[in-house]
C-alpha positions in Angstrom: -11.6 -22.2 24.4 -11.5 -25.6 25.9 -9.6 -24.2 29.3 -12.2 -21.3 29.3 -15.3 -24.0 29.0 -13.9 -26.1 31.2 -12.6 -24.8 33.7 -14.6 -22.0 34.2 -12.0 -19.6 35.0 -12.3 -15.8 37.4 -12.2 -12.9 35.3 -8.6 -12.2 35.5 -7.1 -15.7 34.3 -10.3 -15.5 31.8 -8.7 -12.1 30.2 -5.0 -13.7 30.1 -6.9 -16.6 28.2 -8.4 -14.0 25.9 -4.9 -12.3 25.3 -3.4 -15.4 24.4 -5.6 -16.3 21.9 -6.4 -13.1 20.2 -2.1 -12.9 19.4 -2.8 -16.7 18.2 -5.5 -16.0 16.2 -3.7 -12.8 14.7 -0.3 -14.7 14.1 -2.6 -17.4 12.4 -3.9 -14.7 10.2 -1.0 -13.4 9.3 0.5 -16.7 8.4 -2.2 -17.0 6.3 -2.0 -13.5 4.6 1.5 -14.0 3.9 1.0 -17.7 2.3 -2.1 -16.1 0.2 0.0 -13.5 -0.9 2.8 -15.9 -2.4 0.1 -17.9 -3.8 -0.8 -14.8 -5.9 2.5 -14.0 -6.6 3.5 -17.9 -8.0 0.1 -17.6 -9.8 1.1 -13.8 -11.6 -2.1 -12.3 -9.8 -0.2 -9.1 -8.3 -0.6 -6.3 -10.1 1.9 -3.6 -9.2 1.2 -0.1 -9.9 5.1 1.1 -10.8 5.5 5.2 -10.7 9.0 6.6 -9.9 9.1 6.7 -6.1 12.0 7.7 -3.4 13.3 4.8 -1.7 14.5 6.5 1.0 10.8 7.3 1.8 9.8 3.9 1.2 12.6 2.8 4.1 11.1 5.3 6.5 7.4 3.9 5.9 9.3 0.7 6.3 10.8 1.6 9.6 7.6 3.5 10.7 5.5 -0.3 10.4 7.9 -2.0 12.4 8.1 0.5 15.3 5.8 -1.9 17.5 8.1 -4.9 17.3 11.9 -3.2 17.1 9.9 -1.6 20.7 9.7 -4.7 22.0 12.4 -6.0 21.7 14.4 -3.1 22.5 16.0 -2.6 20.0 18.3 0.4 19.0 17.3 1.6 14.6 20.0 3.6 12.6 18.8 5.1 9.5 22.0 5.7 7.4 20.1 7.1 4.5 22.0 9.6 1.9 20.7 13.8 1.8 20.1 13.2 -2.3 17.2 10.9 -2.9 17.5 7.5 -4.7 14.5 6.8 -7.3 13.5 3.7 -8.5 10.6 2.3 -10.7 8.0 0.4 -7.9 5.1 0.1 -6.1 5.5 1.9 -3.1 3.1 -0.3 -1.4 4.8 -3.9 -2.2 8.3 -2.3 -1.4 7.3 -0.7 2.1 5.8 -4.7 2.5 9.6 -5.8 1.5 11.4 -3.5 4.0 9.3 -4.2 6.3 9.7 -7.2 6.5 12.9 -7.3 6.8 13.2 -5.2 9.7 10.5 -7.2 11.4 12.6 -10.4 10.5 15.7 -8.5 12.0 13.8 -7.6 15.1 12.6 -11.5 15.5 16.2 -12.4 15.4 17.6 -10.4 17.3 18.2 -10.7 21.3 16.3 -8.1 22.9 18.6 -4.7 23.0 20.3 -5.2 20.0 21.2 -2.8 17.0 19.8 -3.0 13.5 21.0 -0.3 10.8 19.8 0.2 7.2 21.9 1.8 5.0 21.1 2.9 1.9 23.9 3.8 -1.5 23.7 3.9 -5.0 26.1 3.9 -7.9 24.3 5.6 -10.6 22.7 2.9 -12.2 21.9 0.8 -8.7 20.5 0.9 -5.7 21.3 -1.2 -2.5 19.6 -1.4 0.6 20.9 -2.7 3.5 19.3 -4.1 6.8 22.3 -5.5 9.2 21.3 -6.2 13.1 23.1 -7.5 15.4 20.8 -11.2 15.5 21.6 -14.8 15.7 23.1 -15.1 11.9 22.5 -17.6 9.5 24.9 -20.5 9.3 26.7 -20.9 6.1 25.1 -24.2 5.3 21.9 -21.6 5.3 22.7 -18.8 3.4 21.4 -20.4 0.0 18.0 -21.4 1.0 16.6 -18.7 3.5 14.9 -17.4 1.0 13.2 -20.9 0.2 9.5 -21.4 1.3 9.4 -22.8 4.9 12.7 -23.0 5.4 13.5 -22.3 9.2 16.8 -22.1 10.4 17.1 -24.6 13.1 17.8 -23.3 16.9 16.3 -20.2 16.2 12.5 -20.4 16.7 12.8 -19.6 19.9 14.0 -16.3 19.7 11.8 -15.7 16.7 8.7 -16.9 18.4 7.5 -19.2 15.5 7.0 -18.8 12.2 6.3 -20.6 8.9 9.3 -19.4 7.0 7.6 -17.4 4.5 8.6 -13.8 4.7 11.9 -13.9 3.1 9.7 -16.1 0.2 7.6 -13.0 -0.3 10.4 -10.6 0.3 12.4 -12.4 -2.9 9.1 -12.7 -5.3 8.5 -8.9 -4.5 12.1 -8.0 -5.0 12.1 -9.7 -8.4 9.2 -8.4 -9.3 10.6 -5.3 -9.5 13.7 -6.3 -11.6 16.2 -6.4 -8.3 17.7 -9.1 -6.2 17.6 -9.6 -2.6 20.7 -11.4 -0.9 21.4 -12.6 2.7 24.6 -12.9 4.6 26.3 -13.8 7.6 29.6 -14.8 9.4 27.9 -17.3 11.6 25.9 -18.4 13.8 25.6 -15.1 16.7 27.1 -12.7 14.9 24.4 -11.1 13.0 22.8 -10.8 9.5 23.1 -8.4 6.5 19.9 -8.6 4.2 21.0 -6.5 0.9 18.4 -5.6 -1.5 19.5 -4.2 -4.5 17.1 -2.4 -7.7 17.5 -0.4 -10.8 17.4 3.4 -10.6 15.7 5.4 -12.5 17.9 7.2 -15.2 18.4 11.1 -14.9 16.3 11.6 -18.3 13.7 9.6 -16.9 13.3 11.8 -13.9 13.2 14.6 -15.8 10.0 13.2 -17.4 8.6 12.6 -14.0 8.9 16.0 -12.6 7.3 17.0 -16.0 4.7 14.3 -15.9 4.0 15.7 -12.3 3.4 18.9 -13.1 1.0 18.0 -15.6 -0.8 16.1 -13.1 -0.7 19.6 -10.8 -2.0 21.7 -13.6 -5.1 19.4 -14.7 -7.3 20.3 -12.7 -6.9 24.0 -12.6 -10.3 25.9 -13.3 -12.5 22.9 -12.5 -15.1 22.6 -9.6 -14.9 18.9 -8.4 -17.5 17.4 -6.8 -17.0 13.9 -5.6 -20.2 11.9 -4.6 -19.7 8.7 -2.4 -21.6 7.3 0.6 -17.8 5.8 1.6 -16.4 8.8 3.0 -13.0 7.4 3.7 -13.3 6.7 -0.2 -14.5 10.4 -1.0 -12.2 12.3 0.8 -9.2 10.8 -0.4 -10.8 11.3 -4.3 -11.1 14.9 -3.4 -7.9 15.5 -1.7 -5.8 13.9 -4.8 -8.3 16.3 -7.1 -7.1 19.4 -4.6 -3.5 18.7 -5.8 -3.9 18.3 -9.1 -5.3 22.1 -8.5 -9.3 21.5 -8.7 -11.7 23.3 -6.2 -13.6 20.3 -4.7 -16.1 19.1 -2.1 -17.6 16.2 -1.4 -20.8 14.8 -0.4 -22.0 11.2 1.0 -25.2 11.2 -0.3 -27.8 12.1 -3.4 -29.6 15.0 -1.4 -26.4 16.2 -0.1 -24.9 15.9 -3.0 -28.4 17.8 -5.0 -27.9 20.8 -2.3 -24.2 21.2 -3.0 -24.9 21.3 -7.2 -27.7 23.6 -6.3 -25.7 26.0 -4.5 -22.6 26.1 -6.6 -23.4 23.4 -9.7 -20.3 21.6 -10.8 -18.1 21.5 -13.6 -17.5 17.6 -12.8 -19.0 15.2 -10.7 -17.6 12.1 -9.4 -20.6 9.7 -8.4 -20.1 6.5 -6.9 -23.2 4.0 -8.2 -23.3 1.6 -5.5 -24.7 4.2 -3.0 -27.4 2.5 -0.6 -31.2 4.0 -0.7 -30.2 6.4 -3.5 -27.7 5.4 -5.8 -25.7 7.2 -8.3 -28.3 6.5 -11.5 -31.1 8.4 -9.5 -28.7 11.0 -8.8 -27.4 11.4 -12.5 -31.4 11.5 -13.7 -32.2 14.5 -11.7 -28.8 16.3 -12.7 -29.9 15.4 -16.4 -33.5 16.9 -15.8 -32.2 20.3 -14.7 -31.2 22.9 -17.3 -28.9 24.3 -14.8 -26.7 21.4 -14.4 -26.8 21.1 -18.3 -23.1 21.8 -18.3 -22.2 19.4 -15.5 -20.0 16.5 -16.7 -20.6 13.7 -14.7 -18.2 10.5 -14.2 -19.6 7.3 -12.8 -17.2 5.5 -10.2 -17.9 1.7 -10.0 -16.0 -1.3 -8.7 -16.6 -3.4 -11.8 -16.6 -3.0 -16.2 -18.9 -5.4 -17.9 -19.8 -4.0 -20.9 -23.4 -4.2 -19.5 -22.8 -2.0 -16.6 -21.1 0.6 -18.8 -24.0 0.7 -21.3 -26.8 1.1 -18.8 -24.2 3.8 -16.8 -23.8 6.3 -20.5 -27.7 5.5 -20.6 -27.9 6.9 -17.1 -27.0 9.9 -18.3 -23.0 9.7 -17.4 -20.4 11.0 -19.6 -17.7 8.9 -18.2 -17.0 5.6 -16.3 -14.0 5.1 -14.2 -13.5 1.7 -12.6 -12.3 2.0 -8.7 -9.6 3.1 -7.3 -9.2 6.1 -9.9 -6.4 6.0 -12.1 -4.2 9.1 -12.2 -3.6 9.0 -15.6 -7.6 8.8 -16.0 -8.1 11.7 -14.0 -5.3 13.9 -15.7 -6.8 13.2 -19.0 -10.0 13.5 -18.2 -9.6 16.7 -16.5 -7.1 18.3 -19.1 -10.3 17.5 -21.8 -13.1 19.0 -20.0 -12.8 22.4 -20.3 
């Protein structure tokens, strides 16, 4: 900023200024975003949502994130991932995060054209990912504390381009959180890194009870029209989409007269109504459904970002049958829908 008051630059040095410090300023947000996340982490704050997941799709979503930087540096990505899938207990989220990380660190460390390969085994009862390039390894006076906050292995920040050292921190807190272990070696200095994750599968029986809880899920909605209400349609669209699979007819609407001409024209057997709407909000909405007889039969379901007891007494006031705190839970939904019939 001080070159470009200074100075007073001509437009082409002035847009080379601005390119260099939009990457600063998003490499100093992203520093930050990693150390607020291990902050949360140390402090218990992360909450993960843990379903039965395939972690072979996770290592895809992984691989999929870190398309812009193995790019750049040119770098060649094996996927040796097996045909039967591997399941673990997780948040697919916070393990896509750990993957990708890795590979992004792999990419970092490695000379431009390199080779990185993640394989993925399991033994029954474990399952081990592995993300091996072709990098500047770790020497073996290293290897124990990579994983340390700030730790940076010296004569390598060059080819990483900076760094605080904190993405192996937050790779290992996410790992554990998940009742695994991450590892890291090497055979020296130029000859590459092996980053080996390894987490508990989930048993046969316990997949069985998956697929069944799954189809539960697919049947609960069967026989309901869904109408979601929410001025975020990013928000409502996704609601209704997840409501589509579990086999409810749904629509959506971003407004209260929208949402009035949609119950008019084919009235609901549930309504999801976000509150917080602006101009109308969802209590003005849920009065008028209340004062016509021919939405008698309409159960309606208040969506909110916050549960004081005071917001949930003056929502059932309102009118509302139900009150489901933001995002939706899919257990929620499921039993909600499998009781309203």
């Amino acid at each position: 900023m001080s070159i470009l008051t200074e100075k007073q630059p001509d437009e082409a040095t002035a847009q080379r200024l601005y390119a260099m410090m939009d990457r600063q300023v998003t490499h100093m947000v992203r520093l930050i975003d990693d150390l607020m996340e291990v902050s949360r982490i140390t402090r218990g704050k992360i909450e993960l949502r843990l379903a039965p997941i395939s972690l072979d799709r996770v290592v895809r979503d992984a691989a999929e994130l870190s398309k812009p930087l193995l790019a750049a540096g040119r770098h060649e990505l094996e996927l040796d991932l097996p045909p039967m899938p591997c399941t673990v207990q997780g948040d697919g989220v916070r393990l896509t995060q750990v993957f990708a990380n890795l590979l992004n660190n792999a990419a970092k460390f490695t000379p431009p054209q390199g080779r990185i390969v993640v394989s993925l085994r399991s033994d029954g009862r474990t399952a081990r990912v592995q993300v091996r390039d072709s990098g500047v390894g770790i020497p073996p006076a290293m290897l124990g504390s990579v994983f340390d906050m700030f730790v940076q292995i010296s004569d390598t920040s060059r080819v990483a381009q900076g760094g605080l050292g904190i993405g192996l921190t937050l790779v290992r807190s996410l790992v554990e959180l998940h009742g695994g272990r991450v590892t890291a070696s090497s055979p020296g200095v130029n000859e590459g890194t092996t980053m080996m994750v390894e987490l508990p599968l989930v048993s046969d029986e316990a997949q069985q009870v998956t697929a069944d809880t799954l189809a539960a899920h697919r049947r609960a909605g069967q026989g309901h029209r869904v109408l979601v209400v929410d001025d975020n349609r990013d928000a409502a669209d996704s609601l209704a989409e997840l409501l589509g699979l579990m086999g409810a007819s749904t629509s959506v609407a971003y407004g209260v007269d929208e949402a009035l001409a949609a119950m008019e024209a084919c009235p609901p057997t549930i309504a999801f109504v976000d509150i917080g709407m602006p101009v109308r909000d969802g209590y003005e909405l849920a009065g008028l459904v209340r004062a016509d007889s021919a939405l008698a039969d309409t159960v309606l379901v208040a969506l909110t970002g916050w549960g004081q007891a005071t917001d949930r007494e003056r929502i059932m006031a309102a009118g509302f049958d139900h009150h489901l705190i933001k995002p939706a839970d899919l257990e929620q939904l499921t039993e909600l829908l499998a009781t309203r019939r």
